[in-house]
C-alpha positions, 0 to 999 in steps of 0.5 A, spaced: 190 369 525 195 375 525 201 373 526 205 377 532 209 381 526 203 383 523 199 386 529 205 389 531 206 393 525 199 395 525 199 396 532 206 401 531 203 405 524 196 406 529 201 409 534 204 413 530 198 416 526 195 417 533 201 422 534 200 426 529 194 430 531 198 431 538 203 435 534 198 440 531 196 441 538 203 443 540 204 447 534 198 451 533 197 458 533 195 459 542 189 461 539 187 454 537 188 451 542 182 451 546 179 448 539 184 442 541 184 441 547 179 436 550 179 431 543 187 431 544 187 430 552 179 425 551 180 421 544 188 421 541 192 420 548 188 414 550 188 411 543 196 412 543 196 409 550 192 403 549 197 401 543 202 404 545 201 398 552 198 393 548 205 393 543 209 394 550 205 388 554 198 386 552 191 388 551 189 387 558 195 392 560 193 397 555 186 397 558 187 397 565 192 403 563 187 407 560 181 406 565 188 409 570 190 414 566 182 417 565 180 417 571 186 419 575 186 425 570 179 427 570 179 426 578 186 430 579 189 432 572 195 431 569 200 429 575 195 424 577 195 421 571 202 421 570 203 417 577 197 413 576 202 410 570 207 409 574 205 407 580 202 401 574 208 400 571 211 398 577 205 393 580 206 390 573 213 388 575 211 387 582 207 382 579 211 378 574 217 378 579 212 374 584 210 369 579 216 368 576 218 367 583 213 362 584 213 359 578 220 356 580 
């Protein structure tokens, strides 16, 4: 089994060269962009998420963020996905508030 060190040192390398296509899509001749565009906003985001929430509060987290994040962008576009991570984060902490209220 990996220890927790272990997954998230490979968690935290997986994010950061995630990141790295992100970058070339931000300083990529205006020409290029369109080229970019649906890998950066379809595959790289969503795998920087997942490991991002997997390092921050678990896999099932992570999952569910993603599946937000997709749906809320492909429906509504970027303001959308944008709130339906805040409105996540803030029924995370609901959540963990009335369990360890009920735990007591």
């Amino acid at each position: 089994m990996i220890s927790g060190a272990t997954k998230r040192s490979i968690l935290r390398s997986f994010h950061l060269i995630l990141s790295i296509p992100i970058l070339g899509y931000i300083y990529s001749p205006f020409e290029e962009i369109p080229n970019y565009a649906p890998l950066v906003r379809f595959v790289f985001v969503p795998l920087i998420i997942v490991s991002g929430f997997w390092m921050y509060s678990g896999v099932i987290f992570a999952i569910i963020g993603v599946a937000l994040w997709l749906g809320a962008y492909y429906l509504a576009g970027i303001g959308a996905a944008l709130l339906s991570q805040v409105a996540l984060f803030i029924a995370r902490k609901t959540w963990l508030v009335i369990r360890a209220r009920r735990s007591k």
